[in-house]
N, CA, C and O atoms as a DFTB+ gen file, in Angstrom:
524 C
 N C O
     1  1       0.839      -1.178       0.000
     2  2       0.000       0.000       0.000
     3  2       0.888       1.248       0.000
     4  3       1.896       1.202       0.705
     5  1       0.594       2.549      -0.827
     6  2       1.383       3.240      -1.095
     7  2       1.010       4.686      -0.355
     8  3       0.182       5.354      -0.975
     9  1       1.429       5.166       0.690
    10  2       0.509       6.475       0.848
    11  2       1.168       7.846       0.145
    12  3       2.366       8.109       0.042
    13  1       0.353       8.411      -0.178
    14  2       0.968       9.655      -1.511
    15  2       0.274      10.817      -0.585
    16  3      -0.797      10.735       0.016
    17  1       1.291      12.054      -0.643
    18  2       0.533      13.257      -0.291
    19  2       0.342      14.253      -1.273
    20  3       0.376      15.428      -0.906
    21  1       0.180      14.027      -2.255
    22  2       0.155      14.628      -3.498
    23  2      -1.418      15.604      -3.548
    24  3      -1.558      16.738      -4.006
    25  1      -2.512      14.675      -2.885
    26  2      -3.237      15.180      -2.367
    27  2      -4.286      16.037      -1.410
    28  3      -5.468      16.379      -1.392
    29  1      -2.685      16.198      -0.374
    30  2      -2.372      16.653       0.808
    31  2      -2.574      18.170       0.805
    32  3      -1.525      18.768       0.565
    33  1      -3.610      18.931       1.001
    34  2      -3.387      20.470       0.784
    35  2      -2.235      20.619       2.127
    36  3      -1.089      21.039       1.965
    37  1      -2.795      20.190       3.432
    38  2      -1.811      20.121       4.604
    39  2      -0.699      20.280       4.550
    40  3      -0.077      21.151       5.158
    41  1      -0.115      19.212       3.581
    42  2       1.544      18.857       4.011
    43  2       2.024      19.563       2.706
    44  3       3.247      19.630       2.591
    45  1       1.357      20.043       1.814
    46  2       1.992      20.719       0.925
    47  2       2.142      22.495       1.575
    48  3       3.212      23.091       1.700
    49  1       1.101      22.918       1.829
    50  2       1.203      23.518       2.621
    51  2       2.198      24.253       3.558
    52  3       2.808      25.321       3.512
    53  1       2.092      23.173       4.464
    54  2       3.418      23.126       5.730
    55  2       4.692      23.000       4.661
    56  3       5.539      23.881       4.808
    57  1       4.920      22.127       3.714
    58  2       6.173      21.857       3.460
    59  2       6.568      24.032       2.659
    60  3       7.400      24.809       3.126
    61  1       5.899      24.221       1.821
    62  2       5.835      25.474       1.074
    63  2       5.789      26.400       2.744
    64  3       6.916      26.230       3.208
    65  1       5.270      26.933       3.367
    66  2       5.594      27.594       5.035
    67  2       6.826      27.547       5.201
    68  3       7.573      28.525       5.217
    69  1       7.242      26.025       5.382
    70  2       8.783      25.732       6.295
    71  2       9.551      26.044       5.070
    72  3      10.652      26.441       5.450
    73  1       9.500      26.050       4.022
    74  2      10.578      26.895       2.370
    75  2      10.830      28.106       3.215
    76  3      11.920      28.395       3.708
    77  1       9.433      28.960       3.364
    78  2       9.462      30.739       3.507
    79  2       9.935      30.975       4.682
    80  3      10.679      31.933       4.892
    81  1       9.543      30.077       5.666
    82  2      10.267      30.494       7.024
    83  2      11.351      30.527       6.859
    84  3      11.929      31.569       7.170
    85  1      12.171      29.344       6.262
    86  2      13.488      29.294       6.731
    87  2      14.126      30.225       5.615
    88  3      15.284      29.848       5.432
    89  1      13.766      31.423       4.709
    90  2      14.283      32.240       4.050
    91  2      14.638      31.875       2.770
    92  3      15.533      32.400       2.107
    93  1      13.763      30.764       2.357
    94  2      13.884      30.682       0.608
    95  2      12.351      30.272       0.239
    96  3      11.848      29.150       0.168
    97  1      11.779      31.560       0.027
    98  2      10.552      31.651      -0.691
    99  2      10.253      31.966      -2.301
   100  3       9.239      32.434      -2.819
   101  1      11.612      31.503      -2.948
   102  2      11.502      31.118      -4.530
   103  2      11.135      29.738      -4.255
   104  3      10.135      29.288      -4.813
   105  1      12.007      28.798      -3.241
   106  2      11.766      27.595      -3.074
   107  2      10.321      27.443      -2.835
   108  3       9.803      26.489      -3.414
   109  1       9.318      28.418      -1.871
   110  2       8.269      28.077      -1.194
   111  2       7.329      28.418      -2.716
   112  3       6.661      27.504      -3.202
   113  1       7.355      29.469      -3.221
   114  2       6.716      29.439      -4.426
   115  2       6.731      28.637      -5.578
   116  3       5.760      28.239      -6.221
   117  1       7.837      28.453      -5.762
   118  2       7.895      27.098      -6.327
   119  2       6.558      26.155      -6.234
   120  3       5.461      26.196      -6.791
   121  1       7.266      25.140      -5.108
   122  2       5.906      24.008      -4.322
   123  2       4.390      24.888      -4.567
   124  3       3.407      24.192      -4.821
   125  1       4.271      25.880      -4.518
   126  2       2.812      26.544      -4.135
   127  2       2.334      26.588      -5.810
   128  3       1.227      26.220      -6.203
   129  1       3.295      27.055      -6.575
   130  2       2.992      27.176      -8.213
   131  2       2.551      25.377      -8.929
   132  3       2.297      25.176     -10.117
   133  1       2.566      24.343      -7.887
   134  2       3.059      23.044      -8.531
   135  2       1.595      22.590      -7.751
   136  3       1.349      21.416      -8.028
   137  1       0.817      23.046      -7.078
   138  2      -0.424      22.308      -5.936
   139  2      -1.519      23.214      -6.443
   140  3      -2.379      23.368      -5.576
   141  1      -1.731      23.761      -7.385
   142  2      -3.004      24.171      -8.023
   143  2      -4.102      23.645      -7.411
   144  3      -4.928      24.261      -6.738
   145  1      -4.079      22.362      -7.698
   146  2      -5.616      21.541      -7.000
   147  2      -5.355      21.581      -5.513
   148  3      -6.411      21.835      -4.933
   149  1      -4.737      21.486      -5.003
   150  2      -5.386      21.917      -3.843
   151  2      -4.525      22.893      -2.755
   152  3      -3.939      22.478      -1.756
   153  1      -4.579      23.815      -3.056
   154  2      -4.358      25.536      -2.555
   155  2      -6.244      25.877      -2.455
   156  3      -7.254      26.089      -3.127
   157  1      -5.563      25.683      -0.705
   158  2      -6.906      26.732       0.490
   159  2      -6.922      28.035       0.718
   160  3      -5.946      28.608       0.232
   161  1      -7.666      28.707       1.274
   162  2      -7.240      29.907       1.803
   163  2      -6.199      29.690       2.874
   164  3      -5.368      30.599       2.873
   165  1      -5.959      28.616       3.930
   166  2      -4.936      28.769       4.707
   167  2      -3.192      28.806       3.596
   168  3      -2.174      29.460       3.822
   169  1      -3.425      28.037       2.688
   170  2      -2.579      27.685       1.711
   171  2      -1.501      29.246       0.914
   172  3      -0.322      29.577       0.788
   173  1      -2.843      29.745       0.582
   174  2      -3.021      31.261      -0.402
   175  2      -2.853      32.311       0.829
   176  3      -2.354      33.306       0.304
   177  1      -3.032      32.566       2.221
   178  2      -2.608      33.539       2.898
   179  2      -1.468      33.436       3.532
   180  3      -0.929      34.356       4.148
   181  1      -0.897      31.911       3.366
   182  2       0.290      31.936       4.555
   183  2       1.680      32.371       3.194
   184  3       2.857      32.610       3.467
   185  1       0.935      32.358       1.486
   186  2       2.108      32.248       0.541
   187  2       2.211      33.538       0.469
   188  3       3.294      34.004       0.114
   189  1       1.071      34.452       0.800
   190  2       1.015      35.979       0.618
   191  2       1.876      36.527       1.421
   192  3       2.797      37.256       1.053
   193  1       1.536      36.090       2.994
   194  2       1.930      36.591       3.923
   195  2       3.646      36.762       4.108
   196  3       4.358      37.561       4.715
   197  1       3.927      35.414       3.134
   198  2       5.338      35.256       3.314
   199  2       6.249      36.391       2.599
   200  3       7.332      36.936       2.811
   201  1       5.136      36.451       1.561
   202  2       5.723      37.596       0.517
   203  2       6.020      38.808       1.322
   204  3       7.165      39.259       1.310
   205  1       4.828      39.526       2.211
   206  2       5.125      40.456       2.977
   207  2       6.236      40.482       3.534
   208  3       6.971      41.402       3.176
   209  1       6.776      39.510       4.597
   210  2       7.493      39.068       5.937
   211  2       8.847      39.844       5.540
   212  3       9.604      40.554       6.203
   213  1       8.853      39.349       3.937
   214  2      10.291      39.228       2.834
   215  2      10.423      40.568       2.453
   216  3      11.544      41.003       2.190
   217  1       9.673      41.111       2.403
   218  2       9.769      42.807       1.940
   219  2       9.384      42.534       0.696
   220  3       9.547      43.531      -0.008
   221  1       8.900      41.533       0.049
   222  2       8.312      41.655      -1.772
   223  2       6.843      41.620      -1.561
   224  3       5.968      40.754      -1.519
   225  1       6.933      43.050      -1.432
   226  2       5.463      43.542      -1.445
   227  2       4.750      43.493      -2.894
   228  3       3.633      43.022      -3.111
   229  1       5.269      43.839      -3.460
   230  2       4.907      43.802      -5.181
   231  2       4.302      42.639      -5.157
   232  3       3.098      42.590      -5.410
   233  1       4.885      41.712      -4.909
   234  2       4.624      40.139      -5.318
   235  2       3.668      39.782      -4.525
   236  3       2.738      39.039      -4.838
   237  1       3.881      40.382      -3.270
   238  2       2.674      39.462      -2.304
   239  2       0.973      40.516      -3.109
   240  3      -0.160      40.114      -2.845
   241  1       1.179      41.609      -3.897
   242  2       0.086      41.971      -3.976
   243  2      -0.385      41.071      -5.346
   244  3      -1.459      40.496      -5.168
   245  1       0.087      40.905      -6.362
   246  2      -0.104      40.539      -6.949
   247  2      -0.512      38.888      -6.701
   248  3      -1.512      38.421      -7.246
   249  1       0.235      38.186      -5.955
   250  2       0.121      36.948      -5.470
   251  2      -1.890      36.807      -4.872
   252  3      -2.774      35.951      -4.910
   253  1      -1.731      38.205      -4.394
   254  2      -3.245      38.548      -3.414
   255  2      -4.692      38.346      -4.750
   256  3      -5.709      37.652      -4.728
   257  1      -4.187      39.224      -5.695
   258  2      -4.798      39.696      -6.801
   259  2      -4.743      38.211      -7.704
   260  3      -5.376      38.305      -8.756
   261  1      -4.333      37.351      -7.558
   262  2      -4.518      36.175      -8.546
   263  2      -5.152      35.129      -7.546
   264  3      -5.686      34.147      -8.062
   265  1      -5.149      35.278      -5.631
   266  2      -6.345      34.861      -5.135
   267  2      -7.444      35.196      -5.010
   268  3      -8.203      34.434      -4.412
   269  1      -8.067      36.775      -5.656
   270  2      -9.107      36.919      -6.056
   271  2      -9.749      36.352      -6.799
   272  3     -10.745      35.810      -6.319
   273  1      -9.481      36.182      -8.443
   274  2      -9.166      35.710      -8.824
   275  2      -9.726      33.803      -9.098
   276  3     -10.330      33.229     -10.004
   277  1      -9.263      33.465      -8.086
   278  2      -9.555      31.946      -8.011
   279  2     -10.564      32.019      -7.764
   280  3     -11.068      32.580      -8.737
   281  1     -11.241      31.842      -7.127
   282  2     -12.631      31.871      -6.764
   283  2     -12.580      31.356      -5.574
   284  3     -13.723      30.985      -5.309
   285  1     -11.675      31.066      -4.465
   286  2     -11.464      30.895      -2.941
   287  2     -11.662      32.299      -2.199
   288  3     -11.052      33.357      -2.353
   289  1     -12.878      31.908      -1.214
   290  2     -12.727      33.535      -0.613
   291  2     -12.031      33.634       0.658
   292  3     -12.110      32.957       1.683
   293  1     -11.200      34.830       0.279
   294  2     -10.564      35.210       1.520
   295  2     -11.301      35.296       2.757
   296  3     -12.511      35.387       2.964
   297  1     -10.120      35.240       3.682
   298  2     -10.526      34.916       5.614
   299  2     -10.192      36.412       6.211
   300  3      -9.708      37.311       5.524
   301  1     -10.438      36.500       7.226
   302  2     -10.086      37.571       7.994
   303  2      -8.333      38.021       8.160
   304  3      -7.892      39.168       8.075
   305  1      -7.454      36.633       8.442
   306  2      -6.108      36.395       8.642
   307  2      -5.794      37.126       6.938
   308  3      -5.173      38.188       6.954
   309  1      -6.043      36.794       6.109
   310  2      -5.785      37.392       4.865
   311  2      -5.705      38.555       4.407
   312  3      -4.741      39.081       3.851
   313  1      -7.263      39.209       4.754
   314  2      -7.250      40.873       4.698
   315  2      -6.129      41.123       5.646
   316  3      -5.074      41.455       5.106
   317  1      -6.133      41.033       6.956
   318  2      -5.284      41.719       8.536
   319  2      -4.018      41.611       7.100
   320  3      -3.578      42.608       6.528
   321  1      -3.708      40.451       6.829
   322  2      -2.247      40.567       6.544
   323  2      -1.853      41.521       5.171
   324  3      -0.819      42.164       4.987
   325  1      -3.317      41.351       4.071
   326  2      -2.768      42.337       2.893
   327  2      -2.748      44.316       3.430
   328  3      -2.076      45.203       2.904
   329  1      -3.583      44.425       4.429
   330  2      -4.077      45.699       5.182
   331  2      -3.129      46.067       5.520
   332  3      -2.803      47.186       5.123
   333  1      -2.120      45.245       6.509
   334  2      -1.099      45.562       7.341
   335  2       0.477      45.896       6.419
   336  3       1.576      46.314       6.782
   337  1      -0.002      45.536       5.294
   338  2       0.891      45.940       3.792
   339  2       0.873      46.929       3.518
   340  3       1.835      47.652       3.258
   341  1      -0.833      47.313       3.513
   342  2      -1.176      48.562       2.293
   343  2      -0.396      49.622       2.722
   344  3       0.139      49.527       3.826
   345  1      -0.213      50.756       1.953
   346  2      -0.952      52.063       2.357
   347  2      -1.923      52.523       2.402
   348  3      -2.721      52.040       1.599
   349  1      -2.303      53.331       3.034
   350  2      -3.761      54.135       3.162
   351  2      -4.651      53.930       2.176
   352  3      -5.687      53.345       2.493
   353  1      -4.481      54.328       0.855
   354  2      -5.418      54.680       0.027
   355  2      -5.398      53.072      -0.383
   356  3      -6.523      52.580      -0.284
   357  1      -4.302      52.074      -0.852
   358  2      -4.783      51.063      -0.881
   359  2      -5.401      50.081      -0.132
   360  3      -5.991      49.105      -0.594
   361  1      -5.194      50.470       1.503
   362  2      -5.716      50.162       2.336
   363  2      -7.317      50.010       2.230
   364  3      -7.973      49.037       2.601
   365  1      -7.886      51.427       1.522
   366  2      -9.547      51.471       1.310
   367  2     -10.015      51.217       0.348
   368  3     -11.186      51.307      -0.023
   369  1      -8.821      50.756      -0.314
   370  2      -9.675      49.735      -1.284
   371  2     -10.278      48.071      -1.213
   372  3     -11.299      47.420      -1.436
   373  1      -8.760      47.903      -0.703
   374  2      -8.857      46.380       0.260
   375  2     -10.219      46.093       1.237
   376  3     -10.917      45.082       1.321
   377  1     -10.307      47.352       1.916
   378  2     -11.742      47.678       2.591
   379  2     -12.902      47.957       2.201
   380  3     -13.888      47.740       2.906
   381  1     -12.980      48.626       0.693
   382  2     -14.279      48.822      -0.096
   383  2     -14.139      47.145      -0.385
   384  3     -15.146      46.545      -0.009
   385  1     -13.455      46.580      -0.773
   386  2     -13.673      45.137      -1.204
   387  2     -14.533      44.276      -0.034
   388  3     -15.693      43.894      -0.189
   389  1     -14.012      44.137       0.728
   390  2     -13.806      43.430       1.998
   391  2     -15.659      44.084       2.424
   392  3     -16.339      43.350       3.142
   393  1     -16.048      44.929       2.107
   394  2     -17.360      45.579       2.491
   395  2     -18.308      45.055       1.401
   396  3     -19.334      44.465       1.741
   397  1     -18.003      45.249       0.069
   398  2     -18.542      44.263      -1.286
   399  2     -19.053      42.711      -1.436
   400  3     -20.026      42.250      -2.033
   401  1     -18.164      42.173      -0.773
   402  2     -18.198      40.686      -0.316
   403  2     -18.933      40.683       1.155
   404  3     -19.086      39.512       1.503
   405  1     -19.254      41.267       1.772
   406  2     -19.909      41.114       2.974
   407  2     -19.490      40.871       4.046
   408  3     -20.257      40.499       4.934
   409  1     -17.647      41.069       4.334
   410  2     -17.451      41.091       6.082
   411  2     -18.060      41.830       6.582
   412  3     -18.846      42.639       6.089
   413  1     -17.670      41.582       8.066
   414  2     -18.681      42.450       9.139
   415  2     -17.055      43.830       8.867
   416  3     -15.944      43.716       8.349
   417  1     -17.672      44.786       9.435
   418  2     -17.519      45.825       9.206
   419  2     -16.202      46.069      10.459
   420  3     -15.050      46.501      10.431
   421  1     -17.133      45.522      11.513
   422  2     -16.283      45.802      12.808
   423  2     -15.628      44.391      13.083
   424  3     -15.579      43.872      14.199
   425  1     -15.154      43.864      11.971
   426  2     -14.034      43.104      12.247
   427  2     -12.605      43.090      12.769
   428  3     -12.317      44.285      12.826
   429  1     -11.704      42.487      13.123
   430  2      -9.951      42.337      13.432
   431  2      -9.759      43.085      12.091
   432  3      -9.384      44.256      12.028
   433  1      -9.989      42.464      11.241
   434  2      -9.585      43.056       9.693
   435  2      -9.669      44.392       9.618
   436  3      -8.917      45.279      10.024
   437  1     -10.760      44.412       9.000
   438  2     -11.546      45.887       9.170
   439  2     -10.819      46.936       9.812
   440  3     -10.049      47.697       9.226
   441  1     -11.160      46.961      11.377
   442  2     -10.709      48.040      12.009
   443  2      -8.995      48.343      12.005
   444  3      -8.526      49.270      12.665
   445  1      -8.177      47.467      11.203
   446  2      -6.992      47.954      10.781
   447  2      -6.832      48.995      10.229
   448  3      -5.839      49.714      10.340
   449  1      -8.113      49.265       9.347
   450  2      -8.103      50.575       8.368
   451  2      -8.231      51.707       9.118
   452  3      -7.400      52.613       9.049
   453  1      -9.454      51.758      10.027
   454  2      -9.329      52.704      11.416
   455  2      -7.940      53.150      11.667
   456  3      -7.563      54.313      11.528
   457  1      -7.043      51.946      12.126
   458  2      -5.713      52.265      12.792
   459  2      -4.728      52.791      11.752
   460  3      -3.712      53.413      12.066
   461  1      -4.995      52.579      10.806
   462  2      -4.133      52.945      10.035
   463  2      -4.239      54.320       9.551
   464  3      -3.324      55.074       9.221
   465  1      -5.654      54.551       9.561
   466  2      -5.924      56.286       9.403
   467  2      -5.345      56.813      10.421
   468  3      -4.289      57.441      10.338
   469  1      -6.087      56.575      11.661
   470  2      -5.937      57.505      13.117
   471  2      -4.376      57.220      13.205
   472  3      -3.943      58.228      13.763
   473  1      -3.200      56.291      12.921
   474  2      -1.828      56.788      12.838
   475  2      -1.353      57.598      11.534
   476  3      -0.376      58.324      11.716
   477  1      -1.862      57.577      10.345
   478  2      -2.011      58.446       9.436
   479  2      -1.942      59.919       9.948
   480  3      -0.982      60.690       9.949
   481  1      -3.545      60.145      10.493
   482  2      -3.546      61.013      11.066
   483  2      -2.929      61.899      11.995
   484  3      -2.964      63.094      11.706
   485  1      -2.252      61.482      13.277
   486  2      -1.372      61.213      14.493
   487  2      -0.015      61.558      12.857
   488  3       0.043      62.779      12.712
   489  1       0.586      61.086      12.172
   490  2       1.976      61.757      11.509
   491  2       1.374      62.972      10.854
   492  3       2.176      63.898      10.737
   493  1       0.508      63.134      10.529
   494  2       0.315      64.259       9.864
   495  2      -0.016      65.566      10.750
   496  3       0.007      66.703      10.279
   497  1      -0.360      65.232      12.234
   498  2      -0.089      66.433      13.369
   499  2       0.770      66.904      13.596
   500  3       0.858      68.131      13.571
   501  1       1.939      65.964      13.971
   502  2       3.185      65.965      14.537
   503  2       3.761      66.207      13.048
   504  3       4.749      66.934      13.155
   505  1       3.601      65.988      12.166
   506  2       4.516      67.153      11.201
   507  2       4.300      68.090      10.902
   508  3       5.150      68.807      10.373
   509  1       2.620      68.601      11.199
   510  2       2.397      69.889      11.317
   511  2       2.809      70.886      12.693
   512  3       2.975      72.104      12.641
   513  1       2.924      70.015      13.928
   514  2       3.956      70.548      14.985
   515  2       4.823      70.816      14.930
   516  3       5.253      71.718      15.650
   517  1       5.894      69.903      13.653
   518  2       7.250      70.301      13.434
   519  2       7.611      71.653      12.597
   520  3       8.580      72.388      12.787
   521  1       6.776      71.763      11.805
   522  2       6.911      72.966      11.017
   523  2       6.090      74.075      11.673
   524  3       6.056      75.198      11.171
């Protein structure tokens, strides 16, 4: 009897994670470009997220934008992590989306955009203090 994980979203998964953790996420993309059939949302936010971690923001947006895309809908852990990327203005877009599709409003997610204004806001005092 042969056991195969080929079918494994799990261990493909974990194996593509432990690539990005340990600091080779060509390697982790790789594995993630090769599991088409079965890439989850846990799958698709932890490959995004990695992108962030790495400073290839470019990539993790685009990476974001081709899980639209699929037709898997994003989780809360997903927005928090593309939000905590954005800037501002892309920030409210991520959030007009995220409002389109029907999260709750006063989500973890969500109220990132809050925080991200009201510190927005908060630099734009204090550089008007400075001058």
């Amino acid at each position: 009897m042969q056991i195969g994980f080929d079918s494994d979203a799990m261990v493909w998964s974990s194996l593509c994670d432990m690539y990005a953790k340990c600091g080779n996420i060509d390697e982790a993309r790789y594995i993630f470009d090769r599991t088409v059939d079965n890439r989850d949302v846990v799958s698709w936010t932890a490959m995004i997220h990695r992108y962030f971690e790495d400073g290839r923001r470019e990539e993790g947006f685009a990476l974001f934008s081709d899980f639209l895309k699929s037709g898997i809908r994003p989780n809360e852990f997903t927005f928090a992590g593309v939000l905590n990327a954005c800037a501002v203005e892309t920030g409210k877009q991520v959030h007009g989306y995220m409002t389109r599709i029907g999260f709750n409003p006063f989500s973890f997610a969500a109220s990132f955009l809050f925080i991200c204004t009201l510190s927005l806001g908060t630099l734009k005092m204090q550089k008007r203090s400075l001058t």
